[in-house]
N, C-alpha and C positions, 0 to 999 in steps of 0.2 A: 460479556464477551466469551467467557469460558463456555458458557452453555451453546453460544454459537457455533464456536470453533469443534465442539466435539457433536453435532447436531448434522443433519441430513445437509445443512449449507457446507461442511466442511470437504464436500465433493465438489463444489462450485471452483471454476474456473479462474473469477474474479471476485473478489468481495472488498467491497468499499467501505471502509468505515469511518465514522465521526466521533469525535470525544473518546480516543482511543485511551486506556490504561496505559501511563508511562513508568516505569519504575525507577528509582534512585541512582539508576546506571544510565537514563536516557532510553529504555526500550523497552518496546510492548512485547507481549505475551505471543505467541503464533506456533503452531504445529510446525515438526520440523519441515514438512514436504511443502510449506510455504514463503515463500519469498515476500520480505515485507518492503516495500516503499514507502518512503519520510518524505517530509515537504527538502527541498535541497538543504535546505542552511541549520537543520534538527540536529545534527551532530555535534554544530560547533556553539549553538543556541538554545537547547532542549532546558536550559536554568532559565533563562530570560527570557525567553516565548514559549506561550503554551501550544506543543502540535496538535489540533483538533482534525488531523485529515492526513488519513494513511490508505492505503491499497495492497492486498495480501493477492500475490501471484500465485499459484499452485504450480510449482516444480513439475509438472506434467506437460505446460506449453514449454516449449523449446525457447531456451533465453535467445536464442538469433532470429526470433520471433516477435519478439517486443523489447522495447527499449523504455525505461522511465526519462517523463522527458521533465524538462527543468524550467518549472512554473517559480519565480521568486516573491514568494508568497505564503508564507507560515500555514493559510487556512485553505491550501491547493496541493494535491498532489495528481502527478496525471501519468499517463501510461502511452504509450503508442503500438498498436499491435498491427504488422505486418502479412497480409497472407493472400489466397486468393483472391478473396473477397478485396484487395484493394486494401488502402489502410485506415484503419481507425483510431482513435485519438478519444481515451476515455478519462473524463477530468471530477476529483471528488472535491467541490466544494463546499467550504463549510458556512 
């Protein structure tokens, strides 16, 4: 993931990832200029369920822009991005 994160993808918009690095606090690794999304319930369960499915926002879209929407499901996280285009709804299953 580190080689990712500092790699030509870390200009990318959205990045979806699976079998995310979690560390002994509950939380993965991410550059500051990105916003990361957990399955909902990672906070209070991150000891007892493994989170295999996050989404790294990049602080560049406008958060009144997209919304994390609330899939209840450990192995889903999803996004909803609002804009011209209409709206999309983007979901990382694991």
């Amino acid at each position: 993931m580190h080689d990712l994160l500092h790699s030509e993808a870390s200009e990318a918009d959205i990045i979806a990832i699976q079998e995310p690095y979690i560390d002994f606090l509950g939380r993965t690794r991410a550059l500051r200029h990105l916003h990361v999304i957990y399955p909902p319930h990672h906070r209070d369960q991150w000891e007892e369920v493994t989170t295999r499915s996050i989404i790294l926002v990049n602080s560049r879209l406008l958060t009144d822009s997209w919304t994390a929407l609330n899939v209840d499901h450990p192995d889903v996280t999803a996004i909803q991005l609002i804009g011209d285009y209409g709206t999309l709804r983007l979901f990382n299953i694991y």
